[in-house]
N, C-alpha and C positions, 0 to 999 in steps of 0.2 A: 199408638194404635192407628191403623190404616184406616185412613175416611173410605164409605164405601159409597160411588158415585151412581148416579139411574146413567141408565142404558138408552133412554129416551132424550131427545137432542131440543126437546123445549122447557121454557123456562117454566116452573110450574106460580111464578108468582105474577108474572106478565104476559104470558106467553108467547114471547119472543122465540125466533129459532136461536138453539145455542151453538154456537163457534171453540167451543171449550169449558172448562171447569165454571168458569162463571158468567153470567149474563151482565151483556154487554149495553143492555138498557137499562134493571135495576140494580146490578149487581149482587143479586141474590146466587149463590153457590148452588151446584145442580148436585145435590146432595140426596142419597136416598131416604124418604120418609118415616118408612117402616124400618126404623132402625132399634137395638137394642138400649137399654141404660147404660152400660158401658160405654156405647158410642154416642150418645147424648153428650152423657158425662165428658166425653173425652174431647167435647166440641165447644164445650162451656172454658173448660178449662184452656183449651187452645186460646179463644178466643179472650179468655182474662192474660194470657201470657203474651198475648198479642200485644195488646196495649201498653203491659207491663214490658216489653222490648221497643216499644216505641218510645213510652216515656223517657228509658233510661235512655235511648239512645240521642233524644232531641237533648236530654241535660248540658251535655258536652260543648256544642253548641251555645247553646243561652249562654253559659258560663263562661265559658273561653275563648269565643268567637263572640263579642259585642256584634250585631247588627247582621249576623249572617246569616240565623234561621232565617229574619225577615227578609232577606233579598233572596233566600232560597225558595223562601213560599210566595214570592211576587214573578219568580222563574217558573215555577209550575214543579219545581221539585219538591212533590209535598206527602209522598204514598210517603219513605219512610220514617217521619216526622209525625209526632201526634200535633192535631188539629190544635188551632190557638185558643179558641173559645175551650172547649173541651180541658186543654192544658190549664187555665186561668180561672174553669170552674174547679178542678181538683187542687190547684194549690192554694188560692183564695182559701178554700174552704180549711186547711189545715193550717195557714197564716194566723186567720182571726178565732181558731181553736184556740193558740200559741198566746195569741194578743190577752185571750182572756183568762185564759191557763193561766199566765206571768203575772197577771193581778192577783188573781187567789193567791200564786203563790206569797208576791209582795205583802199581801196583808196574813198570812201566816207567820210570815217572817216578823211582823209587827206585832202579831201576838205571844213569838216566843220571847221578845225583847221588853213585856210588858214589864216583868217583875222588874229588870233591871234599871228600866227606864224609869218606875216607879219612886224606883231608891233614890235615883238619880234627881227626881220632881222636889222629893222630898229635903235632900240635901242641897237645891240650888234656892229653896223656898229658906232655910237657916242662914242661907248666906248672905241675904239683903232685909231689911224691915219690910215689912206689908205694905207699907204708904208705895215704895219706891217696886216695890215687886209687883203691884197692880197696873202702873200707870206711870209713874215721873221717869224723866230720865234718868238712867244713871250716871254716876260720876267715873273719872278713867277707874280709881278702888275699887269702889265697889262690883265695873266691868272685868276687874281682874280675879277678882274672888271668885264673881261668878263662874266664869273661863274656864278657872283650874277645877271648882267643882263638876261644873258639864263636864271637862277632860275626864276625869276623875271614874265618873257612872253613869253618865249619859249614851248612849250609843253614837258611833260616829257619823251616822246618818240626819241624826237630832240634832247632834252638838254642832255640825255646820250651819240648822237652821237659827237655833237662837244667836250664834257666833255672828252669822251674815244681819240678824237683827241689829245686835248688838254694835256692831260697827256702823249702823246707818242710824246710830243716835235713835232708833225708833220705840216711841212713847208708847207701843201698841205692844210691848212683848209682856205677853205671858207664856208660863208654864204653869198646866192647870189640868183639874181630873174632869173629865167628861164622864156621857154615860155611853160613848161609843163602842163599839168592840172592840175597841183597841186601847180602851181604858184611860187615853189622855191624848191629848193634844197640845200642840206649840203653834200658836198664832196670836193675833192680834183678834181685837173686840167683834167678836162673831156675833151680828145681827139678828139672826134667827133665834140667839140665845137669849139676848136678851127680854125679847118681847114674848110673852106666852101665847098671845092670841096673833092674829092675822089685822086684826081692831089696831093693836098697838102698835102693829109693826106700820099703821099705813099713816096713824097718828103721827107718830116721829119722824114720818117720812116730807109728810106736810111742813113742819117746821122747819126742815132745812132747807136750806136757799139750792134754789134750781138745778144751779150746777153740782150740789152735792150728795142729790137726790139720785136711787140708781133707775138704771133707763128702764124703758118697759118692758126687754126681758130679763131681767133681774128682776123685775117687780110680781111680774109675770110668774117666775119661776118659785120664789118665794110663797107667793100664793098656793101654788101647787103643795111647799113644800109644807104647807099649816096645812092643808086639803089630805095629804099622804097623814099626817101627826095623829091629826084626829081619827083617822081609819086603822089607827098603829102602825101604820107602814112608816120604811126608811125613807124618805125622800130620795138620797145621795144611789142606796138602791135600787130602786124603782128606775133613777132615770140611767145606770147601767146598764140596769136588763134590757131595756129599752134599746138601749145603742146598740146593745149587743146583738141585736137582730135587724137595727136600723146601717149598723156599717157598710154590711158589704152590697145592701140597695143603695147608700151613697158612694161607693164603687162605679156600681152600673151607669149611674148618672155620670161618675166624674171621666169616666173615660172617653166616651164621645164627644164631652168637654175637651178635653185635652188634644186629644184628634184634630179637634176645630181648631185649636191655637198650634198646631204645627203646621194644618193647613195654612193657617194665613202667614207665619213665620219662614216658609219652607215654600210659597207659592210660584216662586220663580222655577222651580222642579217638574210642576205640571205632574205633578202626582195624582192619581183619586184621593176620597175621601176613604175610600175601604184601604187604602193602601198606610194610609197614617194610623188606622184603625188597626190594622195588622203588627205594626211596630207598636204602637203604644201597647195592646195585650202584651208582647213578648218581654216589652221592657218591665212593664209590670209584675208580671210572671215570675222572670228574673229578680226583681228587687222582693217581692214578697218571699220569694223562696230561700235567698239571700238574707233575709231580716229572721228569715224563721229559725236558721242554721245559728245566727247568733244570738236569738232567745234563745235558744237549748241551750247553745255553751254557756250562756248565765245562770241559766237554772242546774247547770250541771258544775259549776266550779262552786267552791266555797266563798262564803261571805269576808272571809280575812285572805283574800285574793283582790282589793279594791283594785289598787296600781292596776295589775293586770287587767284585768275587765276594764278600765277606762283607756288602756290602750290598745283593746280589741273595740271599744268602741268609736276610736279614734281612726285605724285601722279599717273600721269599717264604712267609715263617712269617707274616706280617700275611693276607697275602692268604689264606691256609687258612682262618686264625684267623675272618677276618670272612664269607668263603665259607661255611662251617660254621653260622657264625650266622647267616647271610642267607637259607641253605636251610632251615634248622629253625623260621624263621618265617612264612617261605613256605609250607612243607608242615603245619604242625602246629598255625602259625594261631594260638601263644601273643602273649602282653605281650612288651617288648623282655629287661626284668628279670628275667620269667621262663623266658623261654629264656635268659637268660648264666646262671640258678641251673640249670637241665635241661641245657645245654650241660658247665658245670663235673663235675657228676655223671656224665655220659653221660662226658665223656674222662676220669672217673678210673675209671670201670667199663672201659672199652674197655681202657687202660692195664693195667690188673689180668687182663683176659683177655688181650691181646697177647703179655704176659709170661709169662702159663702156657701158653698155643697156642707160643711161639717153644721154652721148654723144652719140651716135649713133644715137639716135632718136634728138638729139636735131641738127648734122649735115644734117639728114635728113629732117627735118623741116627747116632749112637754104636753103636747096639746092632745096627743093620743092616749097618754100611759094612764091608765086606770086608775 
């Protein structure tokens, strides 16, 4: 449908004199006012198609070009490219859909595996006495009986965990019914279980020697989680939901973060701080978007697909790996050798901040959650 433009040569939001279709001060389009619904309509939609040609068109680039959108938008080549912020709010936001879509899904998956996992509790609970099925070690026999039983009706995701138990001689395996949604679990002596009250849990806490006592956010948290019991809430719950609105604000924090540690890694470059700001969104961009394409393929292959999925997983740690390094020589224009020594640096700094951005948000989700 033809845009139908005023006749009149100033801008009506600035009023600027106009030199052509758009102003040259806010950029506002000399469009006529009194216009029909169909040409509303047809301007909404342009301008959703707009973006939607931008999007796809910047994909190419992130993907197949490590490091090139960023040198294009540090060039001033940036009209046909969608904006980074803008880019990094739309895909974040359908990453940590993904992130938590793929947990529901995993614990559906644990609910259709109940009945069988059940069979399975049952039949590895016959295959040792009760003394040795609580608490003592097993012997190699009795580890072998076990083995074939878990092989037997356990699911294969289970039977790795008591299997990895199992070989580490550890005094702490059970297999036992809970009252969780997922009807059972496999671990060791769960704290919370034992003790009824929040009284008991701080009493036996006292008794043991210092260093065996957990730190104060463990202690911290447990508290909360007798606080949650009493109100009937989940604990485990509670402090999801939490995250799940708390992540992508540990985002915002962690990338000005990271920003700072390429400045100081990368400082002999004499770059701005906007400029490291600008690759980290894209590389970000990149890997959320990248991460999200291979949650799908998980939620979309079958469960008797392991092998595969573990070397689409494998597959997919290379491809970061060399991505990371492809765009950090692109942008910043080092030796091969000396970006993998700045490369190594850069992900044990990032690592280091990751770790105290996630507690901090995840303290802060303890101390906020309801």
């Amino acid at each position: 449908m033809k845009k139908h433009y005023r006749k009149e040569n100033d801008c009506l939001n600035c009023g600027t004199l106009l030199e052509g279709k758009f102003c040259h001060n806010c950029g506002q389009e000399n469009l006529e006012m009194k216009e029909s619904f169909g040409h509303m309509l047809n301007h909404a939609v342009s301008d959703y198609f707009h973006f939607d040609y931008q999007f796809f068109h910047t994909l190419r680039p992130l993907f197949l070009k490590p490091g090139h959108l960023t040198n294009e938008y540090l060039l001033g080549r940036r009209a046909q490219y969608l904006h980074p912020v803008k880019m990094y709010i739309f895909i974040s936001l359908v990453f940590f859909v993904f992130v938590f879509q793929g947990n529901k899904s995993e614990n559906k998956k644990v609910k259709n595996n109940r009945q069988s996992a059940q069979k399975g509790i049952d039949n590895a609970k016959n295959a040792i006495d009760k003394g040795i099925y609580a608490n003592t070690n097993l012997t190699a026999q009795q580890k072998k009986v076990l083995s074939e039983k878990i092989k037997a009706f356990v699911p294969d995701t289970l039977a790795k965990e008591i299997n990895a138990d199992m070989k580490k001689d550890s005094s702490k395996l059970k297999v036992r019914q809970t009252d969780d949604e997922d009807g059972f679990t496999i671990y060791g002596d769960d704290k919370l279980d034992k003790f009824k009250t929040h009284e008991e849990y701080v009493a036996n806490q006292a008794k043991l020697p210092a260093d065996k006592r957990d730190n104060w956010l463990e202690a911290y948290i447990a508290k909360k989680n007798y606080d949650w019991k009493s109100q009937g809430k989940n604990g485990k719950e509670v402090l999801i939901e939490g995250l799940k609105h708390n992540a992508p604000k540990m985002m915002f924090l962690l990338l000005p973060l990271f920003a700072v540690i390429l400045k100081l890694a990368f400082w002999k470059n004499h770059k701005y701080y906007v400029e490291h700001i600008i690759y980290t969104i894209h590389l970000h961009c990149y890997l959320f978007l990248f991460l999200t394409l291979i949650m799908l393929l998980n939620l979309i292959l079958p469960e008797s697909w392991d092998t595969f999925i573990d070397w689409v997983k494998f597959f997919a740690i290379i491809t970061i790996i060399w991505y990371i390094y492809r765009s950090l020589r692109v942008v910043y224009n080092r030796s091969r050798w000396r970006t993998v020594s700045k490369m190594v640096g850069v992900s044990i700094m990032y690592t280091i901040v990751f770790t105290v951005s996630f507690i901090t948000i995840l303290i802060i989700t303890a101390i906020t959650a309801a």
